[in-house]
C-alpha positions as CSV (number, residue, x, y, z in Angstrom):
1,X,124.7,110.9,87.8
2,X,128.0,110.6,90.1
3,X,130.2,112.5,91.4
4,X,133.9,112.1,93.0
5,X,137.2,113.1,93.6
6,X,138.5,115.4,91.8
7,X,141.3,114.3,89.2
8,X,144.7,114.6,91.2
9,X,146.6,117.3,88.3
10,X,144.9,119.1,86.2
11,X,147.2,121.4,84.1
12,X,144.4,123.6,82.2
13,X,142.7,123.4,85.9
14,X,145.4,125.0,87.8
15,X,146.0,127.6,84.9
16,X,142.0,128.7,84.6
17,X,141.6,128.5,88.6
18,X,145.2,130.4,89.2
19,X,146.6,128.1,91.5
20,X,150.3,126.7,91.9
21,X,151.3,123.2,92.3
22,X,150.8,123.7,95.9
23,X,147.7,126.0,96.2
24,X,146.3,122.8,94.0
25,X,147.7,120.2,96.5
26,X,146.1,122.1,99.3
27,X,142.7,123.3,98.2
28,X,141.8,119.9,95.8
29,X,139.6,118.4,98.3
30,X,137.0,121.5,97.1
31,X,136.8,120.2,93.4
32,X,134.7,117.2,92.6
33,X,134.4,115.3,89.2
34,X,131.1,114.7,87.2
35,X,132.2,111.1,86.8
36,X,129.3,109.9,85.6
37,X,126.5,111.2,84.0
38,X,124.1,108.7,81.9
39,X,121.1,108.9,80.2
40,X,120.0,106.1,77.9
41,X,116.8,106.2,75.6
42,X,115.6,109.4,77.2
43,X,114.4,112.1,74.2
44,X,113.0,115.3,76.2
45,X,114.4,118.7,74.7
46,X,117.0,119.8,77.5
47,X,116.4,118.0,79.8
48,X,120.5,116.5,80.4
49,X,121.5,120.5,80.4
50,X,118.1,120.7,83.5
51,X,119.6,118.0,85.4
52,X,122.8,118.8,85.5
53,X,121.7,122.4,86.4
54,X,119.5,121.3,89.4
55,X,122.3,119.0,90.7
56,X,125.1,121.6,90.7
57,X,122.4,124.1,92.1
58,X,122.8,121.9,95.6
59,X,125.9,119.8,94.7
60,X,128.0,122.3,97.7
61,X,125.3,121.7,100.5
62,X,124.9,117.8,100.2
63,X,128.9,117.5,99.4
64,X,129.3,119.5,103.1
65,X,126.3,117.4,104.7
66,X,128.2,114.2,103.9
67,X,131.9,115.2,103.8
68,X,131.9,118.3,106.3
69,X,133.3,120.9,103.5
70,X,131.6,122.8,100.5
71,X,132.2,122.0,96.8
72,X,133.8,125.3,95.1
73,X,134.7,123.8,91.8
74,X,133.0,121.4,89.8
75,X,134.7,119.4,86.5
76,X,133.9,116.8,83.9
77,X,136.1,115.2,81.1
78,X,134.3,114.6,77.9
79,X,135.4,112.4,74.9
80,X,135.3,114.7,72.1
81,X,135.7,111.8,69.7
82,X,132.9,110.6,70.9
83,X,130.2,113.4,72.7
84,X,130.2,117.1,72.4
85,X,129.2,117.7,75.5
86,X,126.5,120.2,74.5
87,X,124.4,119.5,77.9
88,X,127.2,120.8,80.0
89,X,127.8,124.3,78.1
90,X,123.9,124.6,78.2
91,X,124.2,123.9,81.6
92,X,126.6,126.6,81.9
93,X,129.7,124.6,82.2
94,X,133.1,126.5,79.9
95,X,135.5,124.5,78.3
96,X,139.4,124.9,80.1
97,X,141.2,122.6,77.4
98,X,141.9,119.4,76.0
């Protein structure tokens, strides 16, 4: 699992968080990006959707720890074409758009 910077515009972001183009400018530094998130020839019943919960559970702490500010937003892109990206709404992720 990995986690970065969060995309620089975000359209469906800005509309579900409220923000203006300059609120966004200002405040992005608070949103990270799931960037990665593998799991290769692992079958245990929910255990992505566990993960992901635990990580997010203490994603703000250790982001402050290392970067000196806490996480308030967390987002992930999925390929629909390819995933549905069923760990993340079990994980209690929502969908913003396309």
């Amino acid at each position: 699992m990995g986690w970065s910077a969060a995309t620089l515009k975000s359209a469906s972001r800005r509309a579900w968080v409220g923000w203006d183009a300059v609120q966004e400018r200002q405040r992005l530094h608070l949103v990270v990006q799931n960037a990665r998130f593998l799991m290769l020839g692992v079958r245990v019943p929910h255990l992505a959707s566990r993960i992901l919960a635990m990580n997010c559970a203490c994603l703000s702490r250790d982001w402050e720890a290392a970067y000196s500010h806490p996480v308030v937003l967390a987002e992930t892109f999925v390929d629909g074409s390819r995933f549905k990206g069923t760990c993340y709404r079990a994980a209690g992720w929502e969908e913003i758009g396309q």
